[in-house]
OpenMM code with the backbone's topology and positions (N, CA, C; nanometers):
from openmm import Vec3, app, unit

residues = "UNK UNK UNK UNK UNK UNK UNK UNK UNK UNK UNK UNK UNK UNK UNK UNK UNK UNK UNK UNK UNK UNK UNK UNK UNK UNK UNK UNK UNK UNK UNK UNK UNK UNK UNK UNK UNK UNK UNK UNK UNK UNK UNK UNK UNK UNK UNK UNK UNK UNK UNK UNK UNK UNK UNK UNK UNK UNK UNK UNK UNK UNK UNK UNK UNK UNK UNK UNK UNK UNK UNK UNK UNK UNK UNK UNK UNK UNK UNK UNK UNK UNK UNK UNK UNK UNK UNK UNK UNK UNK UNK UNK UNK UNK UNK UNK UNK UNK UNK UNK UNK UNK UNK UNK".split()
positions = [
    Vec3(0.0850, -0.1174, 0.0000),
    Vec3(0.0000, 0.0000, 0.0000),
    Vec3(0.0892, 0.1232, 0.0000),
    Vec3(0.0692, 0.2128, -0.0993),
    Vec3(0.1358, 0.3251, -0.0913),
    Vec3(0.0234, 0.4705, -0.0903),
    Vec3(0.1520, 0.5441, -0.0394),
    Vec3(0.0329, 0.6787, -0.0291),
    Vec3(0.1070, 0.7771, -0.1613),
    Vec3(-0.0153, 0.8524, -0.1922),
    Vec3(0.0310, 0.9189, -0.2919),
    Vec3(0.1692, 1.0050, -0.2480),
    Vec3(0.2206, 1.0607, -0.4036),
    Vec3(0.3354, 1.1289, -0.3906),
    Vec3(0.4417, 1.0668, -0.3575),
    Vec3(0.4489, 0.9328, -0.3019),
    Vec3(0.5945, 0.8592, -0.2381),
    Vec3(0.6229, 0.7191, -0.3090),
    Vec3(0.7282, 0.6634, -0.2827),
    Vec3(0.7546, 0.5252, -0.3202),
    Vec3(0.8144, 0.4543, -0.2050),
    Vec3(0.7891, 0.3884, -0.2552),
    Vec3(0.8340, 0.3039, -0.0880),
    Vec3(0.8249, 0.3512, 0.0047),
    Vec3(0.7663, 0.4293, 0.1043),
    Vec3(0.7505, 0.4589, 0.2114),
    Vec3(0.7412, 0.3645, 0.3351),
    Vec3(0.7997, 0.3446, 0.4272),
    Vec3(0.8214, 0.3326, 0.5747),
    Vec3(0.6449, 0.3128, 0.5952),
    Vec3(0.5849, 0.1899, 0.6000),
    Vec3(0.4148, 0.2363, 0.6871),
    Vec3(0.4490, 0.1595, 0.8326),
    Vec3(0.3523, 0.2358, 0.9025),
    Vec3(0.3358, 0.1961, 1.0328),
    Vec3(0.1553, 0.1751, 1.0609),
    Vec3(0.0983, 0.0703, 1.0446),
    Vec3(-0.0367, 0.0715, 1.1247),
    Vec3(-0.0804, 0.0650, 1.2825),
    Vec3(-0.0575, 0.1415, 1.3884),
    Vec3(-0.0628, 0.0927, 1.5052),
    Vec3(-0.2081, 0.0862, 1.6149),
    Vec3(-0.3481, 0.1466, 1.5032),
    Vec3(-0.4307, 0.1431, 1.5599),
    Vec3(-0.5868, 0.0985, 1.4282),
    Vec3(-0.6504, 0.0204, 1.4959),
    Vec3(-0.7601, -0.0138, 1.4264),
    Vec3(-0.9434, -0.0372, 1.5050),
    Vec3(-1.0322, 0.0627, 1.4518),
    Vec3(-1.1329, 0.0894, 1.4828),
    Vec3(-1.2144, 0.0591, 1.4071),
    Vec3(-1.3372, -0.0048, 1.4148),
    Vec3(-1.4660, -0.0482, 1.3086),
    Vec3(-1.5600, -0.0640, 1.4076),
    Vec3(-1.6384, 0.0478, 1.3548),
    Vec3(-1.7709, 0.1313, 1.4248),
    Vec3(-1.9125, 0.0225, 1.3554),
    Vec3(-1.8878, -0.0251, 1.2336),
    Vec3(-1.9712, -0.1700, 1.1962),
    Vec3(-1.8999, -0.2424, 1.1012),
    Vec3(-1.9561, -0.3669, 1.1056),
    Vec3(-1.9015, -0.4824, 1.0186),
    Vec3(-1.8430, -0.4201, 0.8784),
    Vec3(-1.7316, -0.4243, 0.8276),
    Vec3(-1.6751, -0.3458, 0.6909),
    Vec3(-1.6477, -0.2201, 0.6724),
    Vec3(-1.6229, -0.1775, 0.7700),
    Vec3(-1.6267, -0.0143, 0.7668),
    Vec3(-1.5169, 0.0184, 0.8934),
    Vec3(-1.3775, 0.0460, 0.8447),
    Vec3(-1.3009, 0.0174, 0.9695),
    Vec3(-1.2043, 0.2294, 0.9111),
    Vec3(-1.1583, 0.2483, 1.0474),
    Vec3(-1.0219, 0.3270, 0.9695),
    Vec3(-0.9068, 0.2590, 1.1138),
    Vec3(-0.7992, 0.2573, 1.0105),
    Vec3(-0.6674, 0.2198, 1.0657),
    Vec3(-0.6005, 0.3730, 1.0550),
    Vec3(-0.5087, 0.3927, 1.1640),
    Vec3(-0.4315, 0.4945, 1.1674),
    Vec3(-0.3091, 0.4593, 1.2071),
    Vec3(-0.1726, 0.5686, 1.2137),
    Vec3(-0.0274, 0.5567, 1.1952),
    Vec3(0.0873, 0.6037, 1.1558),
    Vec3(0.1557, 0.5642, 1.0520),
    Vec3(0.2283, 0.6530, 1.0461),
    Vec3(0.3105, 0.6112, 0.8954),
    Vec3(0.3629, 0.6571, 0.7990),
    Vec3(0.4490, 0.6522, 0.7193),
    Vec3(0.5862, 0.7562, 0.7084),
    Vec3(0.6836, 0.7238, 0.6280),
    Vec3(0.8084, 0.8157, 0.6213),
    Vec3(0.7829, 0.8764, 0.4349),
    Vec3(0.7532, 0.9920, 0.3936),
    Vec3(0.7840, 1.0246, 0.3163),
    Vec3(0.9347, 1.1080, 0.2402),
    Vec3(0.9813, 1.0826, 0.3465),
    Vec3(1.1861, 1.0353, 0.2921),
    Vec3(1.2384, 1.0472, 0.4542),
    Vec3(1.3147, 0.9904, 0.4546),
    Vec3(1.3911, 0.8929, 0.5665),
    Vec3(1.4157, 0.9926, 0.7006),
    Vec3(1.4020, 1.1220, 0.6572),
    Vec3(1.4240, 1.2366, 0.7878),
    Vec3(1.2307, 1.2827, 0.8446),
    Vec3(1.1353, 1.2176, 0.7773),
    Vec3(0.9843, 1.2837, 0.7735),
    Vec3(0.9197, 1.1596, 0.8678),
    Vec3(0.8178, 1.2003, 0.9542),
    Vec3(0.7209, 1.1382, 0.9324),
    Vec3(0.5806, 1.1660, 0.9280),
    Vec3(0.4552, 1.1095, 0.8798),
    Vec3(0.3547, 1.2154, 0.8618),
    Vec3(0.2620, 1.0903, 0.9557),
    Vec3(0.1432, 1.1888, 0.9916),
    Vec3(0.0454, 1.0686, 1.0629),
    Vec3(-0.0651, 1.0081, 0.9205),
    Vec3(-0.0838, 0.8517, 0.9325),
    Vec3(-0.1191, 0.8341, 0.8497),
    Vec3(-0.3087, 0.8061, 0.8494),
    Vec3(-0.4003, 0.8074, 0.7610),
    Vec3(-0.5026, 0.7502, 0.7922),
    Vec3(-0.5639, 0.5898, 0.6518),
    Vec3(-0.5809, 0.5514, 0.6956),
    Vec3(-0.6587, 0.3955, 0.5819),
    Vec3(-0.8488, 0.3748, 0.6706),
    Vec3(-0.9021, 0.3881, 0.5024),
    Vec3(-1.0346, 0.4093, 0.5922),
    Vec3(-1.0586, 0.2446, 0.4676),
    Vec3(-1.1272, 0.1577, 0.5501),
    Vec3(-1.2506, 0.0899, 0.4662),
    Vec3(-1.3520, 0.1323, 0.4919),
    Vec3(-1.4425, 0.0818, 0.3390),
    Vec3(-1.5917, 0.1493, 0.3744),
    Vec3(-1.6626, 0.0037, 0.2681),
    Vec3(-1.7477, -0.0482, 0.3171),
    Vec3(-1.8259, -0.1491, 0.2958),
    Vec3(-1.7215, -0.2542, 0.2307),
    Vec3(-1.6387, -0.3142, 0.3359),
    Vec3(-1.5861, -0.4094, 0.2944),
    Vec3(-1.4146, -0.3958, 0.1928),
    Vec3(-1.4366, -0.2439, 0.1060),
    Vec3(-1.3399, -0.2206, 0.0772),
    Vec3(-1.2220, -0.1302, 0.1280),
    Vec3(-1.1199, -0.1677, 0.1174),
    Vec3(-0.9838, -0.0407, 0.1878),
    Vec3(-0.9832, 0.0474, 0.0629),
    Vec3(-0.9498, 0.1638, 0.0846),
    Vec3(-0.9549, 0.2269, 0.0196),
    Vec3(-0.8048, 0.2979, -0.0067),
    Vec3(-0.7235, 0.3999, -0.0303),
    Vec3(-0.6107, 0.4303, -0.0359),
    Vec3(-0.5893, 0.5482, 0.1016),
    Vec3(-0.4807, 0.4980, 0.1264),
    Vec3(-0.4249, 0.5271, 0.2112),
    Vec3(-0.3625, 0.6847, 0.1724),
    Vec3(-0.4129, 0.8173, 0.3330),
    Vec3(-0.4006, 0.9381, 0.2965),
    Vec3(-0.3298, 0.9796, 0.4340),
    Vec3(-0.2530, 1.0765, 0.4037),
    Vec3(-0.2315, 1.1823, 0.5081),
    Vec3(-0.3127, 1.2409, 0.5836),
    Vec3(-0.3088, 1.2761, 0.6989),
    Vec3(-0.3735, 1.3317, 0.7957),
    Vec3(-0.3332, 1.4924, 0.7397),
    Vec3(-0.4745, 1.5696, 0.8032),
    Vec3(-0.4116, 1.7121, 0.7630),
    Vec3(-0.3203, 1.7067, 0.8732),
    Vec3(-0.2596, 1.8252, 0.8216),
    Vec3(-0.0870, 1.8949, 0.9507),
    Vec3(-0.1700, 1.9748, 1.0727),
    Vec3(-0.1180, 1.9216, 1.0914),
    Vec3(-0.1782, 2.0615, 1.2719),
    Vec3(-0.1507, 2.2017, 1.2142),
    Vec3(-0.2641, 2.3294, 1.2945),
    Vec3(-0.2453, 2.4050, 1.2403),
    Vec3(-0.0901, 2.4607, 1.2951),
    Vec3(-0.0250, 2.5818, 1.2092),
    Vec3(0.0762, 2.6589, 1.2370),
    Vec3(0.1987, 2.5394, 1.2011),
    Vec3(0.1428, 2.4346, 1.1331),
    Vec3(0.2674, 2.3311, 1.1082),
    Vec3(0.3267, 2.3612, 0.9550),
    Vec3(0.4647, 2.3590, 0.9795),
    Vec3(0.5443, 2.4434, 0.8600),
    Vec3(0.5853, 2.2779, 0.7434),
    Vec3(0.6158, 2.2874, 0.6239),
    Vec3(0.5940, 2.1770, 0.5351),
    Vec3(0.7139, 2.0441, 0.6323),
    Vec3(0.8198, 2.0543, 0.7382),
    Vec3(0.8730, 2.0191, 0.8032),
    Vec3(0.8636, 1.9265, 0.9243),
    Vec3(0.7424, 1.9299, 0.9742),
    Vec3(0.6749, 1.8490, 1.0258),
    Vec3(0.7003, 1.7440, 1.0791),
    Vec3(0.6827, 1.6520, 1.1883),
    Vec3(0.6809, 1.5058, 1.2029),
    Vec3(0.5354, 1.4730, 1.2991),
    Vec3(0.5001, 1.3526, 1.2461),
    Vec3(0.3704, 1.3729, 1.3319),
    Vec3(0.3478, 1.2177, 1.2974),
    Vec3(0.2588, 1.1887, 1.4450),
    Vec3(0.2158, 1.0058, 1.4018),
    Vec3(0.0609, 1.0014, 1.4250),
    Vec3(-0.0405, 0.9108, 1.4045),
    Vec3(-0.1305, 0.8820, 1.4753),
    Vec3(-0.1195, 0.7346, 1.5424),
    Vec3(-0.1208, 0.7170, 1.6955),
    Vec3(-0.1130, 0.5836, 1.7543),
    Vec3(-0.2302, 0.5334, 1.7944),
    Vec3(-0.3447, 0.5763, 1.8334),
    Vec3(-0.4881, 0.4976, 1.8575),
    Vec3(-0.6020, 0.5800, 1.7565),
    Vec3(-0.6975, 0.4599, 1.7690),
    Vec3(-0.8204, 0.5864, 1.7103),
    Vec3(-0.9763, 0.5140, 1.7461),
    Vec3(-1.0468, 0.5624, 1.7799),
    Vec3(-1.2014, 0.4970, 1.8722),
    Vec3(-1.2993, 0.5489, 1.7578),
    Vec3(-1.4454, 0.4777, 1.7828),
    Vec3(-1.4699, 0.5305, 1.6781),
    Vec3(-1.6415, 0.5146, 1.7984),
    Vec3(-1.6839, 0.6191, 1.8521),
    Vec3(-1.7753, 0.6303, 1.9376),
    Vec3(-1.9243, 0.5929, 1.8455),
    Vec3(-1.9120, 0.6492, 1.7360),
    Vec3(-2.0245, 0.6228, 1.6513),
    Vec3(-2.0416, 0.6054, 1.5307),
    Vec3(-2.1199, 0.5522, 1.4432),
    Vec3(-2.0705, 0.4900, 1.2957),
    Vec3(-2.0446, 0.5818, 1.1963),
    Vec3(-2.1046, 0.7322, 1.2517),
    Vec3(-2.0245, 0.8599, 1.1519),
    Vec3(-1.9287, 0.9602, 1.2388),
    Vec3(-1.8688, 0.8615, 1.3184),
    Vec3(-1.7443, 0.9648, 1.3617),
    Vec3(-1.6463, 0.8864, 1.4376),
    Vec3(-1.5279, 0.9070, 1.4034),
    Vec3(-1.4369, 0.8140, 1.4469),
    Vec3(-1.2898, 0.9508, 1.4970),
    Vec3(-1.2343, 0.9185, 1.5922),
    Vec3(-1.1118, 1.0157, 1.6928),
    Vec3(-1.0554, 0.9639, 1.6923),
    Vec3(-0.8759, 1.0152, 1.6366),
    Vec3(-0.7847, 0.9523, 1.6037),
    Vec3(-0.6438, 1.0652, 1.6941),
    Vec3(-0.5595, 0.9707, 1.7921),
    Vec3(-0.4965, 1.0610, 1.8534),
    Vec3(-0.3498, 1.0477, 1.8310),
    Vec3(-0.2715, 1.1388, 1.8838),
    Vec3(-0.0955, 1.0875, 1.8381),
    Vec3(-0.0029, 1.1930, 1.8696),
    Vec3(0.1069, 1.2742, 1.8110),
    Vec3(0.1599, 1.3264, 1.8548),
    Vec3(0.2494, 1.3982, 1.7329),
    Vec3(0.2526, 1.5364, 1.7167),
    Vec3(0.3204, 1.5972, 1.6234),
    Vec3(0.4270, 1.6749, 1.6716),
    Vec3(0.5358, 1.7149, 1.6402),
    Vec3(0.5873, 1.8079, 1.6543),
    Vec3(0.6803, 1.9099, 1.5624),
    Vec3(0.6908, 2.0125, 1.5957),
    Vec3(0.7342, 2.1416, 1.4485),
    Vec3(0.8253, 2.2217, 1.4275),
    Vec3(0.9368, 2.2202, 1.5684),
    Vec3(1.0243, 2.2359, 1.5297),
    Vec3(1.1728, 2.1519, 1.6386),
    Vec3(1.1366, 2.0128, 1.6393),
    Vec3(1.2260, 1.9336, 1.6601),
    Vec3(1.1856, 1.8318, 1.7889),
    Vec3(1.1775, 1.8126, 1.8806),
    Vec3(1.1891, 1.7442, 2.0063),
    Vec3(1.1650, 1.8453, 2.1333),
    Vec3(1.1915, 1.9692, 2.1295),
    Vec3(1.1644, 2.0551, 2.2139),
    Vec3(0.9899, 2.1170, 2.1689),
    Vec3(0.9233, 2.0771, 2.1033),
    Vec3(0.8317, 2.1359, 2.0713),
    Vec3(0.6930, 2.0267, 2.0130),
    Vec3(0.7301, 1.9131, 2.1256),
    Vec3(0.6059, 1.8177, 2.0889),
    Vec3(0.4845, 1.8326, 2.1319),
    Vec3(0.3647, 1.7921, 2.1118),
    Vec3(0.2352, 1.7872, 2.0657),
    Vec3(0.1091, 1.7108, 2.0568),
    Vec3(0.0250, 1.7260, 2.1162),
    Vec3(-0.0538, 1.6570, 2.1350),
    Vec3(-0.1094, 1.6432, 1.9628),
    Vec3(-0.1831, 1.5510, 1.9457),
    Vec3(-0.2512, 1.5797, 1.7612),
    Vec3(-0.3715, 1.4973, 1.7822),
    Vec3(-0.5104, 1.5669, 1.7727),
    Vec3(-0.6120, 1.4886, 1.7652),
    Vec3(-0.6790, 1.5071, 1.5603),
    Vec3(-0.7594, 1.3761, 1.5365),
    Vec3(-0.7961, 1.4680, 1.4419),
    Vec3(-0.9672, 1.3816, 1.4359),
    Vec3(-1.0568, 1.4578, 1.3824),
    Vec3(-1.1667, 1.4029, 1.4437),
    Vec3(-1.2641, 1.3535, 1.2537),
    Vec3(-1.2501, 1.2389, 1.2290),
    Vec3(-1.2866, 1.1890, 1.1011),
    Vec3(-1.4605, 1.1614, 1.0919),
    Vec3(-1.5238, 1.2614, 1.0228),
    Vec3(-1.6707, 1.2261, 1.0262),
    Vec3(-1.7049, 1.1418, 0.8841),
    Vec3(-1.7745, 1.0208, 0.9315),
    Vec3(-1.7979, 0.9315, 0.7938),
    Vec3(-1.9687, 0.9688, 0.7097),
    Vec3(-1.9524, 0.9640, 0.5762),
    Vec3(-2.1080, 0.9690, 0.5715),
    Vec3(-2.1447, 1.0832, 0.4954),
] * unit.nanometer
topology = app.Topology()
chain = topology.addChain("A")
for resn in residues:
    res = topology.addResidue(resn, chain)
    for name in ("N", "CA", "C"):
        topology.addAtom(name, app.Element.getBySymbol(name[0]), res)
């Protein structure tokens, strides 16, 4: 599975939620070159996966970025919360990152 814009990318899946039977999103993380990482999202929807996308950037996040998503719940069958951790300008400046996916 690749995400647009990259080749070979680094994936990481570390969380999986399905609010009903065939309808799941996985979240995580990929490397779009070996110094990056972006948080990732993979949604199925009736049975099929669909392609795998980037999470938007947190706001005030410069194209530099590193950011993961590690869990994600999905309270109801059109809304699923995906949480993780970004940060923007190195290790001194980490981050909470929620991002809140409405299906439907």
């Amino acid at each position: 599975h690749t995400v647009p814009g990259t080749s070979q990318p680094g994936i990481s899946l570390d969380s999986l939620a399905c609010p009903s039977a065939g309808n799941c999103l996985a979240v995580g993380s990929y490397n779009p070159s070996p110094s990056r990482l972006r948080p990732l999202l993979v949604t199925e929807r009736n049975g099929r996966w669909g392609k795998s996308s980037e999470a938007p950037p947190p706001g005030g996040a410069g194209k530099n970025y590193n950011g993961n998503l590690s869990a994600v719940s999905c309270p109801s069958a059109a809304t699923c919360v995906a949480v993780g951790s970004t940060e923007t300008a190195g290790f001194l400046d980490q981050r909470g990152l929620i991002v809140t996916i409405r299906r439907g």
